[in-house]
Each structure stands twice: as structure tokens, then as C-alpha cells.
C-alpha positions in Angstrom: 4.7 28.4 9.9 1.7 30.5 11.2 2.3 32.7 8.0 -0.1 33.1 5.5 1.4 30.9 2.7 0.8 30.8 -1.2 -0.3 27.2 -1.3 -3.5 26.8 -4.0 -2.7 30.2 -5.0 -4.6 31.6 -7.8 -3.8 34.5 -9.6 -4.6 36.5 -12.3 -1.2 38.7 -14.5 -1.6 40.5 -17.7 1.1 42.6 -19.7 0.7 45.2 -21.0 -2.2 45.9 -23.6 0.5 46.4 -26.7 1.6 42.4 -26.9 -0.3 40.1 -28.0 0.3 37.3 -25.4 -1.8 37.8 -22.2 -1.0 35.5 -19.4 -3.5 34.1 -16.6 -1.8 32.4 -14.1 -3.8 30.3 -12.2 -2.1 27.5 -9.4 -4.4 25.2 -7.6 -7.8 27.2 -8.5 -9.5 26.0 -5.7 -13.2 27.1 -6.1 -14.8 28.1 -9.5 -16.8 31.2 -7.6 -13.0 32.5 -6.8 -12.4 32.3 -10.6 -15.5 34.6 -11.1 -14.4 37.0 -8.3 -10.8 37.4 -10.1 -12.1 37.3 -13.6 -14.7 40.2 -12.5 -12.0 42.0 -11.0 -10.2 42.3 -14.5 -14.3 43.7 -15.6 -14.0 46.3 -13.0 -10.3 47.5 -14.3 -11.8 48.2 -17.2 -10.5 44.9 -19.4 -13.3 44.5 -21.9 -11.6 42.7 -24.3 -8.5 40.0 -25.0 -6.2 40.0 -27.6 -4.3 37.6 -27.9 -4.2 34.4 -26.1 -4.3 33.1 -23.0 -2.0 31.2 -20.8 -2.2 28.8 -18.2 1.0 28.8 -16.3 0.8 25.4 -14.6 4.9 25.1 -14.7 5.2 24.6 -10.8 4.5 21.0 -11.6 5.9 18.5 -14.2 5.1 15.1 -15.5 2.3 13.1 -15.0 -0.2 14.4 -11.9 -1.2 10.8 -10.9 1.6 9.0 -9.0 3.1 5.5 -9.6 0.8 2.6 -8.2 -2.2 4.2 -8.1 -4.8 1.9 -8.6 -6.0 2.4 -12.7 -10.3 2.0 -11.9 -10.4 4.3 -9.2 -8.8 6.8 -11.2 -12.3 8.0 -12.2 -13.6 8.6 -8.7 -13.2 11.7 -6.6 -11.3 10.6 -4.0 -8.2 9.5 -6.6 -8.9 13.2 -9.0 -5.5 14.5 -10.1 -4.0 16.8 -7.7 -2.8 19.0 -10.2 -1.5 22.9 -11.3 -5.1 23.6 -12.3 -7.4 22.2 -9.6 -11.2 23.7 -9.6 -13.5 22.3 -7.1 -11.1 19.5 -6.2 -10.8 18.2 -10.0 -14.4 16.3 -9.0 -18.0 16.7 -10.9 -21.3 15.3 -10.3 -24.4 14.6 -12.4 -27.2 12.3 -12.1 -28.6 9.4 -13.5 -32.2 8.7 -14.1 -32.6 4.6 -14.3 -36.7 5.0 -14.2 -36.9 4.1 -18.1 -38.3 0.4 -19.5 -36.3 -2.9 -19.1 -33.3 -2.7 -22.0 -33.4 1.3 -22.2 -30.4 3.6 -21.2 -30.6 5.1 -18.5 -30.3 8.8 -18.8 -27.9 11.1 -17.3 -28.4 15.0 -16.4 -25.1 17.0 -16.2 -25.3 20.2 -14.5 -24.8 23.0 -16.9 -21.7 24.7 -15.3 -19.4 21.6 -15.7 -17.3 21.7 -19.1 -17.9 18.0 -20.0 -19.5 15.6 -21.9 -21.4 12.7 -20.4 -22.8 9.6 -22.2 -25.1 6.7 -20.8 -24.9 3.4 -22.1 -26.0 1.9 -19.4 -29.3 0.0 -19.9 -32.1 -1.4 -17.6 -32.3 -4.9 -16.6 -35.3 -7.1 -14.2 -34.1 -7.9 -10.3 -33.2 -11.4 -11.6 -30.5 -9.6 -13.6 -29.5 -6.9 -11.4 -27.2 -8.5 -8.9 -24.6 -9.3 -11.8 -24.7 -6.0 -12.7 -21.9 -3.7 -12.8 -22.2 0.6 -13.7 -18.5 1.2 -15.0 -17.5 4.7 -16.4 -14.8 5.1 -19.6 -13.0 8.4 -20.2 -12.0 9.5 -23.7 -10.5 12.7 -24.5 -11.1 16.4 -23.4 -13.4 15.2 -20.8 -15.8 13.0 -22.4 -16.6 10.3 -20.3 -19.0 7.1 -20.8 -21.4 5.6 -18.0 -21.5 1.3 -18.8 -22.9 -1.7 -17.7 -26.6 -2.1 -16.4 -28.7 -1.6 -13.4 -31.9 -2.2 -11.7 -35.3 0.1 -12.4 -34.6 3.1 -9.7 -37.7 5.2 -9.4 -35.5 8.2 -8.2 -32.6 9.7 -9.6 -29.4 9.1 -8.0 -26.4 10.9 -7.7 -22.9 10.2 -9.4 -19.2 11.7 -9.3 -16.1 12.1 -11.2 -12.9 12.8 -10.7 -11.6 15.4 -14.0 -9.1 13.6 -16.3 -8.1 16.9 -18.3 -7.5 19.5 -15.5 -5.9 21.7 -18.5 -9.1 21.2 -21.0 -11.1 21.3 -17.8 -10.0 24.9 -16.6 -9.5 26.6 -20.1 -13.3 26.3 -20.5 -14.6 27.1 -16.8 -12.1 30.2 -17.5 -13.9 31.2 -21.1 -17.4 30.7 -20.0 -16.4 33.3 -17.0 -15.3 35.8 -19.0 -18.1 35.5 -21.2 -20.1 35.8 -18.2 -18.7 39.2 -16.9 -18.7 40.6 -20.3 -15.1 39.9 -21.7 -14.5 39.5 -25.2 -12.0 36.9 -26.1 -11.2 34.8 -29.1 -7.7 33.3 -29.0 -6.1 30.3 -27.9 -6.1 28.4 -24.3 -1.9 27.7 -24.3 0.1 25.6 -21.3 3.9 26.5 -21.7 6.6 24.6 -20.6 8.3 27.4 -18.5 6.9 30.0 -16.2 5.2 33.8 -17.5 6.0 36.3 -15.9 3.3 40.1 -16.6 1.5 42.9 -14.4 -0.5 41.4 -11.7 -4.0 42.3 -11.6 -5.8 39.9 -9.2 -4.9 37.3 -7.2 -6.3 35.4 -4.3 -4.4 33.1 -1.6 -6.0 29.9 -0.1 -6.3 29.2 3.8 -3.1 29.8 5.8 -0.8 26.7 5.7 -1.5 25.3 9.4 -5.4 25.3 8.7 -5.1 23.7 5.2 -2.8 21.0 7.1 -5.4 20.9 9.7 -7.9 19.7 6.8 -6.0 17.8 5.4 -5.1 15.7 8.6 -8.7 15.7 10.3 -10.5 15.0 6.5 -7.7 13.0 5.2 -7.9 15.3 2.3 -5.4 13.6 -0.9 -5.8 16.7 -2.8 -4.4 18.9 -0.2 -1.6 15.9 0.7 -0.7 15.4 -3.0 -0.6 19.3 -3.5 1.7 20.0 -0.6 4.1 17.0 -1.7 4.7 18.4 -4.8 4.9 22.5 -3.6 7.5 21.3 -1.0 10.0 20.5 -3.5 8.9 23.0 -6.1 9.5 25.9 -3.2 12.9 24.2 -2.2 14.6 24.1 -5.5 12.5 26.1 -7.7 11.6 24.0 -10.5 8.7 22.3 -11.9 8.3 19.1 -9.4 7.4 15.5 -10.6 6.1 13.0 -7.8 9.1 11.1 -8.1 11.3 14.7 -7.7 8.6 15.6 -4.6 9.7 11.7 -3.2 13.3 12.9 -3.0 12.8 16.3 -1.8 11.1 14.8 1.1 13.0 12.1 2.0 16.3 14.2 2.1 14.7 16.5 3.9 13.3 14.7 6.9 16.7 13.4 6.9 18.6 16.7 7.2 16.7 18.2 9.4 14.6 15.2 11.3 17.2 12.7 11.2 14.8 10.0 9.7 16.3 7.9 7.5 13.6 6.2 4.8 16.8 3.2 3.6 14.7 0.7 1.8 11.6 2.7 1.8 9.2 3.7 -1.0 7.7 7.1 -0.9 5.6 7.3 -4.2 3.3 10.2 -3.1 1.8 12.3 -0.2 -1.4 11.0 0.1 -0.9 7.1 0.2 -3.0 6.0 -2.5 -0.4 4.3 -3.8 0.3 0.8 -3.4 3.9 1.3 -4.5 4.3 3.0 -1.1 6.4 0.7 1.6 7.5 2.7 4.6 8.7 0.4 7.6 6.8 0.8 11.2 9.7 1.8 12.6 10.9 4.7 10.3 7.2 6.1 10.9 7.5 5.9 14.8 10.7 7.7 14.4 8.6 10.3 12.6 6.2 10.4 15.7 9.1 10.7 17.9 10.1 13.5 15.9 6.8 15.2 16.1 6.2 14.5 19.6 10.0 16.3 20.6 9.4 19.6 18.3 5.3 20.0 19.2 6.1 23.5 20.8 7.5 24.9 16.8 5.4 22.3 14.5 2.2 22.9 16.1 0.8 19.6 15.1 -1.1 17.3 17.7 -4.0 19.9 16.9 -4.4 18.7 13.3 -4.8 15.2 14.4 -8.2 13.6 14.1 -9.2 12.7 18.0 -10.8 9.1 19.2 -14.7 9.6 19.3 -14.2 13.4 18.8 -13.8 14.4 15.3 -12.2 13.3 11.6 -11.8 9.9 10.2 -11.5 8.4 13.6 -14.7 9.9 15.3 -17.0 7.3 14.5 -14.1 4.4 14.4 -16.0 1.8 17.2 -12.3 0.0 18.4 -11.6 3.4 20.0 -14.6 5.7 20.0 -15.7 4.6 23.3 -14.4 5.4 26.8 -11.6 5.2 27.8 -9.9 5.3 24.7 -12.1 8.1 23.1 -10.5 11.4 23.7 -7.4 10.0 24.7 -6.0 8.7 21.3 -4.9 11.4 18.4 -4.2 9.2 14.9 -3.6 9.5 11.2 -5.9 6.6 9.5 -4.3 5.1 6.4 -7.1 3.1 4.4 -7.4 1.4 1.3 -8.7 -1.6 0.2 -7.4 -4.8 2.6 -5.4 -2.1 4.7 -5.9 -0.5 7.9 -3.5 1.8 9.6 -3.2 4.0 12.2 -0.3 6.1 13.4 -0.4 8.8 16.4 -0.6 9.0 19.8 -2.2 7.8 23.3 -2.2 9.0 26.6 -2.6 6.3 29.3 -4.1 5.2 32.5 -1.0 7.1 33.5 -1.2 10.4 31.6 1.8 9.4 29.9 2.0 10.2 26.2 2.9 6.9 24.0 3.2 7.1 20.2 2.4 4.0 18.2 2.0 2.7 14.7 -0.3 -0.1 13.5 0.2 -1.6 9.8 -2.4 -4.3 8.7 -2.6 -5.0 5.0 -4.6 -7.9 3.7 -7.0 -8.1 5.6 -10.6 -9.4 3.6 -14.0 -8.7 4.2 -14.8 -10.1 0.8 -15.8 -9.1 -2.3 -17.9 -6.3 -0.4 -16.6 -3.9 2.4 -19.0 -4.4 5.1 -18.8 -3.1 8.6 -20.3 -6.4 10.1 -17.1 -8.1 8.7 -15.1 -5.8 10.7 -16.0 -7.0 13.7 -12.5 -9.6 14.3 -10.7 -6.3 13.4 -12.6 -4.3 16.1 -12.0 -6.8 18.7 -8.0 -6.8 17.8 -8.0 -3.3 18.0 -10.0 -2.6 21.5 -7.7 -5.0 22.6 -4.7 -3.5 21.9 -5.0 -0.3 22.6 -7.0 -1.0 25.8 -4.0 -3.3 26.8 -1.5 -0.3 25.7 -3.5 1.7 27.4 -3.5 0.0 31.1 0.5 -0.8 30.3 
């Protein structure tokens, strides 16, 4: 597990100069600066022009690269970008909007120059009377053209805005094109996606993180790209074929249950991340999970990854259990959407004993606006219960 593993590999293989067909293959680009360092690395072999076309080999994958359930207008935002074969800087852009114009104008938006898309505002200006039934609302139309709506209140400074890429493919062919016209490379072909892998002479590649750090990330930062990614690779490296959501569901469900012993019955596993609502796993099949964790820590390695109480990650700052004697003492995963608050890891009581422990709450309201002041019933159920567990 310790090994350096291809996960959000990127890599760069040519053939040979006589055909005409020149493959890039690039998996889970992760950062566009390592697109520049491989593409400059093709500069410095001597590569000064392309004939042909190129080819994005995103085959590891298949079908759609949002899962079932997830919820349709948060699709746009970062935190729901699609996790998919061609992934550069997390799928997620950001310009800014200026709404310091006259009451009824459009405000004005400012895209940063190195992001391949189009961004429109028709979003207009309105007095303070009219502000609070305001709305800003974003529509996507093809290869990444997007449209800011609704209306706002006079801002005299510009503010910041992001969004999640809805064409990964269209995205990536043009940060690729405008790098190679960077370092000098002369191409005027097509940008192709096959159906079936490509296989050439490797050039360049580069290799993300090793596995246990990206899972570190991933479990301290709740990272969904990274979750999403890994749900998918799992079942794309076990069988070797392109892997659907729905194909990655069954891959890990029969796995955990050959080699775990966790058995998912009635369950609903529609993605790795948990931003969908179609997902229904019982409290007791994830404790069994914990159980499972807590009996193989010495190969799997993983109470390290989890975020600690008062410490660090999502639960650092979580007010229930970020105070003595709790903080330090809990390690938890934090499930969060809308209405629902979970929590899943482990404790160590007034004992020193190590308990594991699950907590599910879905519906809960704070109303039409998440507020932390409206947390506070949920904050008192939680001290109390893990303080009582605790002292147990």
C-alpha cells in the first residue's frame, strides 16, 4: 500500500513520427503547470511539430462522470465538479464579478485569461429594497459557456466566483493546445476521445502523490474528487475495463465482501464521495466497516488519515467535540449535505479503551439558510453523547 501508485497519472505517448495519429494520454491531469512541464518535455526532445491529431485516451472510465442522485443545481459549483479521466485543477475555475455598475446594469464579469471558457453576465443591479429577493443563478450551455442570472445588490468591490467544468474533454483539449503553442509546438489537427485505449512510445509522464497520502487528503479535506476518482480506479484496476459509477458500486461492494466480510444486503452505494442522495448504507453495515478497520490497522494504516477532534480536518473546528475532553480523543469521517450530519470513527474513553461509533442524522432544518447559531440543539445532542459515551 506504501507503493508509489499511478492514481491521477498523467502521461504523455507518441508513435512514431511516420503515422499520422499521435496519441497524448493524459489520466486525472491534476495541475495545469504539470501539463506545461510534460508538454515542454516533448520541446526539449526535439518535437517541433504535430502531424496528425491528437488523442485523449480517457478509456479508463465510461458513462456519465456525475453519479446517480446527485443534486442537479449544485452541479455547477466546485465542490460537485465531475471527477472525471481529464481532471485539471480539480475540474474548478474562478472569475470575478464587478456589481459596482448603475441600478438595472449587468454586472460585469472578468475571467482570467488561462481558463478555456466563456462567461456571460446577465445579471443586473437592483436598490437594497430589491436585493433580499434576489437570487445570482449560473446556466451552462455547450463547450463551456456558462451564463451568470438573476440580480444583486450595488457591491463596491469585486467579488469572487467558481465553477465546477461541465466539458472536462472540451475543457482539456484547449488548456493542452494553448500549451503547446506556448512552448513552441506547431499543431493543427483534431482533439479526438476514442472509445478504446492507445497504446505509442512514451515520452513523459508524471505520477501523482503516493496512494496513502492522496487517501490522507482525501480523508482529512474530505476531498470528492479524490473519493470519486479512487471509486472508479478500483474497479477499472481490478477487471481492466472502462468503469461506470454503477460498475465502481459493484466492484466495491463485492469486494469488501470477499475480503472484509461486510455485507451491503439492502444497501445503496451510488458513489465514493457521498454526494449522492441515492446513497442508503445502514449504521450497522458501516460500524462493521469500522470494526474492520480497527482489527487490520497494523496492514491498512488508516487511523492516521482520519481528521482528529479539535486537531485538524473537517472536524477541527466542529464545537460538539473540539473541546476537552473530547478534542484529541475522537478520530471521524464527517458526512455533510444539506439536512444531514454524520460522523463515523473512533473514540478513546475515560478508560483508554478504543470504541467505534456511527451517528446518522438526516433532516435536520436550520431553515431556508445554514446558520451556525441554528446549530446550537445539534451541538448540545452531540456533546452529550459523546461526553456520555465517553464516561461509559
Amino acid at each position: 500500500m506504501h507503493r508509489k501508485a499511478p492514481v491521477f497519472n498523467t502521461s504523455v505517448s507518441l508513435i512514431p513520427e511516420k503515422f499520422r495519429q499521435i496519441p497524448i494520454i493524459l489520466l486525472f491531469l491534476s495541475f495545469n503547470g504539470s501539463i506545461h512541464l510534460l508538454i515542454s518535455k516533448l520541446k526539449q526532445q526535439n518535437i517541433k511539430k504535430i502531424e496528425g491529431d491528437l488523442i485523449l485516451d480517457t478509456s479508463v472510465f465510461a458513462s456519465h462522470d456525475k453519479a446517480s442522485g446527485w443534486i442537479w443545481n449544485d452541479l455547477t459549483m466546485c465542490f460537485s465538479a465531475p471527477p472525471a479521466a481529464i481532471n485539471i485543477d480539480r475540474n474548478c475555475f474562478y472569475v470575478t464579478l464587478n456589481a459596482d455598475q448603475n441600478i438595472g446594469d449587468f454586472a460585469k464579469v472578468n475571467i482570467p485569461s488561462a481558463y478555456p471558457v466563456q462567461v456571460f453576465s446577465s445579471a443586473y443591479i437592483v436598490d437594497k429594497k430589491e436585493a433580499p429577493f434576489c437570487q445570482l443563478d449560473v446556466v451552462v450551455h455547450d463547450n463551456n459557456r456558462y451564463q451568470i442570472k438573476g440580480c444583486m445588490a450595488r457591491q463596491s468591490q469585486p467579488f469572487g466566483l467558481s465553477f465546477s467544468v461541465q466539458d472536462p474533454s472540451n475543457y482539456g483539449a484547449n488548456i493542452i493546445k494553448a500549451h503547446l503553442n506556448k512552448v513552441g509546438i506547431e499543431f493543427t489537427g483534431q482533439i479526438k476521445e476514442p472509445l478504446h485505449s492507445q497504446a505509442g512510445k512514451l515520452l513523459a509522464e508524471h505520477y501523482s502523490e503516493p496512494l496513502p497520502v492522496l487517501l490522507k487528503k482525501m480523508m482529512k479535506k474530505s476531498d470528492n474528487q479524490i473519493a470519486d476518482a479512487l471509486f472508479r480506479t478500483v474497479a477499472n484496476k481490478q477487471h481492466n475495463r472502462p468503469a461506470s459509477f454503477q460498475f465502481g458500486s459493484y466492484v466495491i461492494r463485492q469486494f469488501l465482501k470477499s475480503k472484509a466480510n461486510i455485507h451491503f444486503k439492502n444497501s445503496v452505494v451510488a458513489d465514493g464521495s457521498g454526494l449522492s442522495r441515492h446513497n442508503q448504507i445502514s449504521a450497522l453495515t458501516m460500524l462493521e466497516t469500522l470494526e474492520y478497520i480497527a482489527k487490520n490497522e497494523e496492514s491498512l494504516n488508516l487511523f492516521e488519515t482520519f481528521p482528529i477532534a479539535g486537531v485538524d480536518g473537517t472536524i477541527s473546528g466542529r464545537g460538539s467535540i473540539a473541546v476537552e475532553p473530547l478534542a484529541k480523543n475522537i478520530i471521524a469521517k464527517t458526512g455533510s449535505l444539506k439536512g444531514v450530519y454524520n460522523l463515523a470513527g473512533f473514540m478513546k474513553n475515560a478508560r483508554g479503551e478504543r470504541i467505534a461509533f456511527v451517528q446518522f442524522i438526516n433532516g435536520y432544518s436550520t431553515g431556508e439558510l445554514e446558520s451556525k447559531t441554528k446549530r446550537a440543539p445539534l451541538n448540545t445532542f452531540e456533546n452529550n453523547f459523546y461526553m456520555a459515551l465517553f464516561n461509559e
